[in-house]
C-alpha atoms as a printed R data frame, in Angstrom:
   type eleno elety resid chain resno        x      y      z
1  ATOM     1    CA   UNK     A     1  -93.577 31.833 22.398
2  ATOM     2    CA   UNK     A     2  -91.655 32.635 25.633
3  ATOM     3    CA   UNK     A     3  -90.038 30.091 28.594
4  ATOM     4    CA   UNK     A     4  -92.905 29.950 31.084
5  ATOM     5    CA   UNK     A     5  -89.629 29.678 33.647
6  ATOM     6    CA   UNK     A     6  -86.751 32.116 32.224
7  ATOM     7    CA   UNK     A     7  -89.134 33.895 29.664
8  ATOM     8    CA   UNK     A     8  -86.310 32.988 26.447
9  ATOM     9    CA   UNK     A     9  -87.379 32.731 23.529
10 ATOM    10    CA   UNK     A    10  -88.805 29.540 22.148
11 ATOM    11    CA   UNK     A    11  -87.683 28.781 18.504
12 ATOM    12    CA   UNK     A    12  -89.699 26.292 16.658
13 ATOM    13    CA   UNK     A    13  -89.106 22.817 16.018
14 ATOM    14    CA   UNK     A    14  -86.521 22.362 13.269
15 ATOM    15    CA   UNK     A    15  -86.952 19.084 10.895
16 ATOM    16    CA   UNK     A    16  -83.846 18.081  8.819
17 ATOM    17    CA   UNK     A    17  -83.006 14.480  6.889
18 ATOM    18    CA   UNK     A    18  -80.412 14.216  9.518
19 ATOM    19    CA   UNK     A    19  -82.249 14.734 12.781
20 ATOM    20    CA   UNK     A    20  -85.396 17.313 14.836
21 ATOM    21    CA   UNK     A    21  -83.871 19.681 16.559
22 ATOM    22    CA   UNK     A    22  -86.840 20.599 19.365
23 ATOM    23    CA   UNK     A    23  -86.179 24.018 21.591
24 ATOM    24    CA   UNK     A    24  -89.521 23.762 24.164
25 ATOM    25    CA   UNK     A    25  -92.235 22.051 24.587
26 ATOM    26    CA   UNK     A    26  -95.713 23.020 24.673
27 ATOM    27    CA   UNK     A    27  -98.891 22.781 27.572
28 ATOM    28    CA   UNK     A    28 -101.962 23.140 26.043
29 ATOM    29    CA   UNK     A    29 -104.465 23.425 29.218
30 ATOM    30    CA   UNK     A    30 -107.282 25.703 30.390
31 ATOM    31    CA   UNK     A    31 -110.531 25.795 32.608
32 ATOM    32    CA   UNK     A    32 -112.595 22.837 31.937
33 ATOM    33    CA   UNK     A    33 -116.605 22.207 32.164
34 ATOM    34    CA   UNK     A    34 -118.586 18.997 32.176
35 ATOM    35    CA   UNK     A    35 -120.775 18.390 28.984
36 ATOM    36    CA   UNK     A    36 -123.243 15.695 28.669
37 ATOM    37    CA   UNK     A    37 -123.254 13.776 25.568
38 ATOM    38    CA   UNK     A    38 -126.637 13.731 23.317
39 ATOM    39    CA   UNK     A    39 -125.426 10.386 22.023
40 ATOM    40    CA   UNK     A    40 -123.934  7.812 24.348
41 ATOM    41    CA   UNK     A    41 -123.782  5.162 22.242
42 ATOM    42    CA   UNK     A    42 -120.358  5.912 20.726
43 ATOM    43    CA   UNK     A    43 -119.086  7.368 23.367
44 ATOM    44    CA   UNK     A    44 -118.873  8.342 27.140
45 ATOM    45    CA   UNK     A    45 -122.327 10.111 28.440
46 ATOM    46    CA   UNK     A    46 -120.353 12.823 29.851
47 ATOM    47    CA   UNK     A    47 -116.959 14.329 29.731
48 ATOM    48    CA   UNK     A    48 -114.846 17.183 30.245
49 ATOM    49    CA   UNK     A    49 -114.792 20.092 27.290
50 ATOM    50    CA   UNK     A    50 -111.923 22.597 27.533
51 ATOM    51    CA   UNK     A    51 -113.724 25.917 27.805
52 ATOM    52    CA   UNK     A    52 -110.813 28.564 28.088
53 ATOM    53    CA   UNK     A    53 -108.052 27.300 26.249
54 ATOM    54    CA   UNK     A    54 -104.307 28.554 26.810
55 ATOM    55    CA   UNK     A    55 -100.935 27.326 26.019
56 ATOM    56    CA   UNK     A    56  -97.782 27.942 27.480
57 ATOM    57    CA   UNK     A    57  -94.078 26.506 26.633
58 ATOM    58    CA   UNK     A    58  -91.433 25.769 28.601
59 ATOM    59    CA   UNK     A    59  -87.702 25.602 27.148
60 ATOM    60    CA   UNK     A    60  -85.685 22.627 26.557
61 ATOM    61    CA   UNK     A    61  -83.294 24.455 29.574
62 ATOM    62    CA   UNK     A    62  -85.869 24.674 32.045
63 ATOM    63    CA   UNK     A    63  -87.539 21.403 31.059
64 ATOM    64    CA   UNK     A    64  -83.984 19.415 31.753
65 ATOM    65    CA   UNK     A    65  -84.616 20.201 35.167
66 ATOM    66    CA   UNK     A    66  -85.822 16.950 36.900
67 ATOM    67    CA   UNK     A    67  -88.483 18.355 38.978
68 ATOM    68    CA   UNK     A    68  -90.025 20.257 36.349
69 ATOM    69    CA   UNK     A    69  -90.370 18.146 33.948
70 ATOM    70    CA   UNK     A    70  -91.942 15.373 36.300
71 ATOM    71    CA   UNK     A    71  -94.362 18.037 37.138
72 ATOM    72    CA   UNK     A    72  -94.658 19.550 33.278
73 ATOM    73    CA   UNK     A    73  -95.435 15.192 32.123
74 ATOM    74    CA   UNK     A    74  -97.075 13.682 34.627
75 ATOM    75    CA   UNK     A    75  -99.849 16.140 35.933
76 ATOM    76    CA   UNK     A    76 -102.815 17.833 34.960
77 ATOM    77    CA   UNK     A    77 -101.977 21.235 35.785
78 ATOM    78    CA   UNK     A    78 -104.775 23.852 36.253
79 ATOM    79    CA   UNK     A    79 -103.758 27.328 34.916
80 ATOM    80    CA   UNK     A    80 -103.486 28.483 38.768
81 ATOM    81    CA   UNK     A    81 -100.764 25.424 39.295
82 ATOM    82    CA   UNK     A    82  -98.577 26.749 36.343
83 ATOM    83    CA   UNK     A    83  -97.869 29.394 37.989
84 ATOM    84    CA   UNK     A    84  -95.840 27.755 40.409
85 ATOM    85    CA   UNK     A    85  -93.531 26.331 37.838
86 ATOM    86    CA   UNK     A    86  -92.654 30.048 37.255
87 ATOM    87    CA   UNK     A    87  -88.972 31.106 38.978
């Protein structure tokens, strides 16, 4: 995968018995639709079903950066609001 900001490369996570090495992080988000549940009793009787998944990553450069990460943690971002993360 590419930096949503800088388009880099993203390498994967590296595991070692010393330590991760992590190079992004990823945003798994999409268009959303309201489905009613045919079984309430374990559950809610309605919530939100991702209907048009996409993911995006964002380096561990451009996630540094206080006001993108803020943004990247603490909101719900619709696939239009990602693109205003973008340089």
């Amino acid at each position: 995968m590419r930096c949503l900001r800088c388009s880099r490369k993203v390498e994967p996570t590296v595991h070692t018995n010393r330590g991760t090495r992590v190079d992004g992080y990823r945003l798994h988000t999409g268009k959303v639709k309201l489905v009613e549940a045919k079984d309430n009793a374990n559950g809610p009787p309605t919530y939100l079903q991702l209907s048009d998944p996409q993911e995006f990553a964002l380096c561990v450069d451009c996630f540094g950066r206080t006001e993108i990460r803020e943004v990247w943690l603490h909101k719900y971002l619709a696939v239009e609001q990602i693109e205003a993360l973008k340089n």
